[in-house]
N, C-alpha and C positions, 0 to 999 in steps of 0.2 A: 504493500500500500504506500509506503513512503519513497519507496521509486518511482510508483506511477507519480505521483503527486510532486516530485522534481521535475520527471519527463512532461508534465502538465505545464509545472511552470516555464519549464526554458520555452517552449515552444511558445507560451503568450507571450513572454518579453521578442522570441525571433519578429512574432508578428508583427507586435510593436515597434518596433524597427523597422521593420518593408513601410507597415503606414506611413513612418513621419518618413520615410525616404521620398523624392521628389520622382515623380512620372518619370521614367525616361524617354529622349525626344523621338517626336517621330521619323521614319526613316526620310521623309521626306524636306526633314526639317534643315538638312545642311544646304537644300539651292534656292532658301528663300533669303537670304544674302544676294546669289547672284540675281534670283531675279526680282529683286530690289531694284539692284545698279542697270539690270537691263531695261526694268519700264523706266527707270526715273533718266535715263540715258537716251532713250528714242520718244518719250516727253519733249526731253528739253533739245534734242534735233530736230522735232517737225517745229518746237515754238519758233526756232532759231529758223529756220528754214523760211516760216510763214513772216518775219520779220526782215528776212534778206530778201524774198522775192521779188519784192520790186524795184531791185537795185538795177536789173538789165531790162527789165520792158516798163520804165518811167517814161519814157517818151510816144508808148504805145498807151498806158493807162493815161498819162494829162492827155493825149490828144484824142480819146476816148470818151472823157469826161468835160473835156473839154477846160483844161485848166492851165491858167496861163503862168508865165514864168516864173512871176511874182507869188504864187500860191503852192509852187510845188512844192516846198520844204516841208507843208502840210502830209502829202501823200506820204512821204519818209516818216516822219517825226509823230505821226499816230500810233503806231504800237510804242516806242520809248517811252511816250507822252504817259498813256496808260502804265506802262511797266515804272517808271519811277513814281508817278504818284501813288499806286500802292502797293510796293513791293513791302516795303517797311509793314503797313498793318496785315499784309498778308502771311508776313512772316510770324509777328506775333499771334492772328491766327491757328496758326498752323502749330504752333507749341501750347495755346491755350486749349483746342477746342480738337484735336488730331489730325497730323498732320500727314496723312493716306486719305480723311475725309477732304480736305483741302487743295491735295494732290487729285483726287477722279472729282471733283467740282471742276477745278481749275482748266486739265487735259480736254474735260467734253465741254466747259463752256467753249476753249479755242477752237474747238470742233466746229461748233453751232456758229461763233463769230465768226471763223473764216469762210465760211458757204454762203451768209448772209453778207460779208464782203463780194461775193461773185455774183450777187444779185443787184450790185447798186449802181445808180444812173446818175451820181452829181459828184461834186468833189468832196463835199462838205459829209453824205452820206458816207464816201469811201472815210471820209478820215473818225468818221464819229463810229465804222465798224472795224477801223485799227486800233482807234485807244481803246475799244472791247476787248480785242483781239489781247492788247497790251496786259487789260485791267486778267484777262484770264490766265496770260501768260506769267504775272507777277506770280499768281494763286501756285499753279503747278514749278516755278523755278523755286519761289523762295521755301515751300517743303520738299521741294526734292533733295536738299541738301540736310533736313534735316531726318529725313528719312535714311542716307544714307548714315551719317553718324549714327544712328541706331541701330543698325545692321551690321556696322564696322566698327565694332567696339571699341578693338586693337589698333596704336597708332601704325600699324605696318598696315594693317587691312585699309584701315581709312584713307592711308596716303595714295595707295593702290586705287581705291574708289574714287577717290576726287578729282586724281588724274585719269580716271578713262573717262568720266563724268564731263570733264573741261575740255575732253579734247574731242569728245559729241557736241562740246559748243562748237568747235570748228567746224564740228565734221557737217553740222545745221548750216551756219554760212558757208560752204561750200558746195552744197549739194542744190538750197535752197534756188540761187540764179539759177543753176545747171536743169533745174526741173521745170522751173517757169519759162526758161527761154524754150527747152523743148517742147511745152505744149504749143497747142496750137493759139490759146488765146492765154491770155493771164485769168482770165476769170474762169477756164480748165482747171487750170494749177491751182487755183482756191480752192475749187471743189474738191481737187483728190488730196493740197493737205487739211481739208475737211475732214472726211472720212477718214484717214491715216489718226489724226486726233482723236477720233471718238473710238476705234479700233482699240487705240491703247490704254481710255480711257475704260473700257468697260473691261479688258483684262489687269488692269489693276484691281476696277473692284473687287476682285479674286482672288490675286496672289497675294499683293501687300499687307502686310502687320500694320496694325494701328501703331502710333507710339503720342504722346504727350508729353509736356511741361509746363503745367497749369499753373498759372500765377494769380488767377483768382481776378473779378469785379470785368468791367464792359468794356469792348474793342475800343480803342481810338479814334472813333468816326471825327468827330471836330477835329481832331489832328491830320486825317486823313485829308477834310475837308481842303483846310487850309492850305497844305501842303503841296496837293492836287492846284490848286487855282495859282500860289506860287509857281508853279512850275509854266502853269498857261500861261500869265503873263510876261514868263522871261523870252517863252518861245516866240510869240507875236513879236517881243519886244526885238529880239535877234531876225526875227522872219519880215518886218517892217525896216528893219536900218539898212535892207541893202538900196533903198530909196530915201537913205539921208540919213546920220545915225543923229543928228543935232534938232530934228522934227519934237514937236510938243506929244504926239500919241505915243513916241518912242520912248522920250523920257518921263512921261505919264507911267508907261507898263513897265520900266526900269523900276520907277520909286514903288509903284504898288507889291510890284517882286520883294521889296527889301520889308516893307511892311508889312506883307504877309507872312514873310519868314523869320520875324521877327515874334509876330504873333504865334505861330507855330510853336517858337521857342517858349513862349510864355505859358503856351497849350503842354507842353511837354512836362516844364517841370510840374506844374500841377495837376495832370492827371495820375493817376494810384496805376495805372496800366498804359504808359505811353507807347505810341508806338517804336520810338529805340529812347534806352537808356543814356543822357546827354551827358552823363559821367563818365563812360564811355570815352568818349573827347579828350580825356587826359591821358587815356593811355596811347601809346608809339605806336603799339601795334596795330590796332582799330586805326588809330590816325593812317599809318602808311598804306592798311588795306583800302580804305575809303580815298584816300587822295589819291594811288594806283587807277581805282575804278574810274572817279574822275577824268583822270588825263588818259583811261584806254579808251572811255567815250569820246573826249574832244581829240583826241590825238590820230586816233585809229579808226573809230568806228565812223566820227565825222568824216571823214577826207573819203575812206574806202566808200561806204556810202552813193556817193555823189560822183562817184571817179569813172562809174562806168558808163553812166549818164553823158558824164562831159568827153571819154571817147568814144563814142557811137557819136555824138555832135558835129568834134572835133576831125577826129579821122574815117567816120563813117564805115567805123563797123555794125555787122548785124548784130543782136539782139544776143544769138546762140556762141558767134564767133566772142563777143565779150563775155560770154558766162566760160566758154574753155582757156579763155586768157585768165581771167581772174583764177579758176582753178588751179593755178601754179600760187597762188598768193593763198587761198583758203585752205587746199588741198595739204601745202606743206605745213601750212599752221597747223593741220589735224594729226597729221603723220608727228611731226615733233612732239604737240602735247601729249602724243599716245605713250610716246617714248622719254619723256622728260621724268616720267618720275624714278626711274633708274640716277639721278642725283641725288636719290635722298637720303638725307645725313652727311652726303659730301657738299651739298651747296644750297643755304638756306634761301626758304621761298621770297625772302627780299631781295638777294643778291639775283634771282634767277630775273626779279621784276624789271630791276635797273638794266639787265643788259641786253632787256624782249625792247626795253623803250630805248634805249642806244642802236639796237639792231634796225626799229623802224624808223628811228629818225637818217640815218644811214643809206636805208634804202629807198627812202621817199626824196634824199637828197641827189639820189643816182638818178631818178626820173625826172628830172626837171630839165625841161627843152622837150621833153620827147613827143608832147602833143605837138607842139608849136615845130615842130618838124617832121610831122607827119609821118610818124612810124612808131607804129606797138613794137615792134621787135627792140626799140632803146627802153622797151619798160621793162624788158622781161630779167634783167640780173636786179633792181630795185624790189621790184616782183618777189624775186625768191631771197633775197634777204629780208623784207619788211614781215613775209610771211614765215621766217624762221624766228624774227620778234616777236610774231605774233602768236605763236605753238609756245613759245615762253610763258607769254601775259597769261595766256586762256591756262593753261598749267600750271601757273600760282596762285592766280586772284582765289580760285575756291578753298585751296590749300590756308592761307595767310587768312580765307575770311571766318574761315572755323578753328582756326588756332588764336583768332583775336577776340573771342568770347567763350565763355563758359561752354562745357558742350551740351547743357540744357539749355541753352540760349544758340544753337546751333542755327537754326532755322532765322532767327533777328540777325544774326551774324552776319548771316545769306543775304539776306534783304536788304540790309544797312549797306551792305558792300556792291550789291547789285544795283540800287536804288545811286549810289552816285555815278555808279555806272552809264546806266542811262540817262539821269540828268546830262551825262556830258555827251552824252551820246545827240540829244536833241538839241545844247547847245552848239556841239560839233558841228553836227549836218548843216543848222542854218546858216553857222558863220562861215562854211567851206560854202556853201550855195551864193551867200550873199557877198564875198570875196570874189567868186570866181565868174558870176554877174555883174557886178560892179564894175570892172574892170574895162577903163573906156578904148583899150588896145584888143578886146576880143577874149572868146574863152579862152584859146589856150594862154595868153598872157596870164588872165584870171587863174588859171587852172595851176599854174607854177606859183603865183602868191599863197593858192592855198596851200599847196605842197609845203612852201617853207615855213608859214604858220604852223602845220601840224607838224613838223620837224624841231620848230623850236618849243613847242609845245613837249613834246618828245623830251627834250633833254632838261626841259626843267622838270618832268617830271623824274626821270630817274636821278636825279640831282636830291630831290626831294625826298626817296627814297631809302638812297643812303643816309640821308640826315635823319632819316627817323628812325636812327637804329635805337634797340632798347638798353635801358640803363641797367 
């Protein structure tokens, strides 16, 4: 009796033990990592794609819509427009409220905005279903990033994730012209990265893990507000100067820019859930992510932008022939980010910053004459240098924006670094548009002022760079 009654007991303590043991995972459970990285990777190349599209048929969509010189900066600057005014509260979104529901919102709203883009007849419609386009693509970028920190625990896995992650942003402006110039109409190419959008959108809602980091109390819509209408006023106000930068509407939508973002500021400290943390701002690191973002939108993304527009003008290429010339510029930026993170541990994501923006400033200085002398073939060594700067930029910025905040704050990180992104990216465009219009010697004169702009631009940003090393 008193052996049974041992053998009794071991066995309820064994049990006792399996209980409090944790499930073990399912077999399936090891490629929900990769395919994390894979949706949140071909998200963020059809957004990227449906943003670069109109870089080679702008002269088939304004004359379509019938939109004159002075207005094009619009057709460009409608998804940034969008993507900067709410990346920042999408990002807190997506940590408050989960950021996989925020993720298949975001994916299938761009679905829905870019098909109702290939249904519109005016200018003002097109651009009012880019800053949709924008407002959906902020939703799906700024949790993609934080969906991969949750899946990439480990800093090896993550550094891996962020670099194949950033170099489907390339691989989106790259493919993006090459797809729209192939179809036959631009408003084709809307329709299929329609569907491409919602495609990925509805297999996410299946494979992805929720994840959160709830901070508790209501989104930052008055901060979004604000900030949203700052951004509109700088752009009119940059989209206006290239017919006089000294005019009274110019310098009206200059002061109201400052005033709103002023107020912003004032929205910020005192709400309980802002949309980025303004403390932040002290640290080196946040600082060089964000100032980075800045000058890859005015530096890079303006100039490129508008560059293929101005040779189809200038030198009278087709539509398809500039999306395979450019593909040596977007193409090698994809290949390099793919490959860039093979530095890691040997060359910090600062150092990688400074030498993506020495690289384009470089190669943007090798192209100068070459419209004005009528021949692509003097663009093509500029070409593949600015685009080996540019497999740099896209290779650090996500790296440096999730290393410059907490990694429960991973998704804000995103956004905060994204969101100056594209503000500079809307300022870029119009100041390349209104430089290289402006210009009372002709585009391609224009077209080399904007080159050296975004060249000097270039080197003060990695100048910038280096000085914000950490203490």
């Amino acid at each position: 009796m008193p052996r049974f009654n041992e053998r009794t007991r071991t066995a309820v303590k064994q049990s006792a033990v399996k209980q409090q043991e944790p499930p073990a995972p399912a077999p399936e459970s090891w490629s929900r990592p990769r395919a994390t990285l894979a949706l949140t990777s071909a998200a963020t190349a059809v957004a990227l794609m449906t943003y670069t599209a109109p870089m080679v048929t702008l002269p088939d969509v304004a004359a379509d819509l019938h939109t004159p010189l002075s207005a094009q900066a619009w057709l460009l600057n409608g998804t940034p427009l969008g993507l900067a005014a709410l990346l920042l509260v999408a990002g807190s979104l997506a940590d408050d409220y989960g950021r996989r529901r925020i993720f298949v919102a975001g994916t299938l709203a761009l679905g829905l905005t870019t098909a109702l883009g290939a249904l519109t007849s005016s200018t003002w419609l097109f651009t009012l279903a880019r800053i949709a386009q924008g407002a959906a693509s902020a939703a799906l970028l700024a949790s993609s990033l934080g969906l991969i920190v949750h899946a990439f625990p480990s800093p090896r896995g993550r550094l891996h994730a962020t670099g194949v992650w950033g170099a489907f942003v390339s691989g989106g402006i790259a493919v993006g012209p090459l797809l729209s110039g192939a179809m036959p109409s631009w408003r084709v190419s809307y329709g299929v990265l329609g569907a491409a959008a919602v495609v990925v959108a509805a297999l996410s809602g299946r494979l992805l893990s929720e994840s959160r980091a709830p901070r508790g109390g209501r989104p930052d819509l008055l901060g979004a507000v604000t900030f949203g209408l700052a951004l509109v006023a700088l752009v009119a106000a940059l989209t206006l100067g290239r017919d006089g930068w000294l005019r009274a509407p110019v310098a009206l939508l200059l002061l109201a820019f400052v005033l709103l973002l002023g107020l912003f500021a004032v929205v910020e400290r005192r709400s309980a859930t802002p949309m980025i943390d303004l403390g932040l701002l002290r640290h080196r690191l946040f600082l060089a992510s964000s100032s980075s973002g800045l000058f890859t939108g005015l530096a890079v993304i303006g100039l490129f932008s508008f560059l293929p527009a101005l040779l189809q003008q200038t030198v009278g290429l087709s539509a398809m022939d500039t999306a395979w010339l450019f593909l040596l510029w977007s193409g090698l930026s994809f290949a390099v980010a793919l490959q860039v993170r093979r530095l890691a541990g040997r060359v910090p994501p600062r150092w990688q910053l400074a030498l993506g923006f020495l690289l384009h400033a470089a190669g943007v200085l090798t192209m100068l004459g070459s419209l004005d002398a009528g021949s692509w073939v003097r663009l093509l060594p500029g070409l593949v240098i600015a685009g080996v700067g540019s497999g740099l930029l896209n290779a650090a910025l996500p790296l440096l924006a999730v290393e410059s905040v907490p990694a429960a704050r991973a998704a804000m990180g995103s956004g905060a670094q994204q969101t100056f992104r594209y503000i500079g990216s809307c300022a870029g465009v119009a100041l390349t548009i209104a430089i290289a219009t402006s210009s009372g010697s002709g585009l391609a004169h224009g077209a080399d002022l904007a080159m050296a702009v975004s060249a000097g631009l270039a080197l003060v940003a990695a100048a910038s760079v280096v000085a914000l090393r950490e203490r």
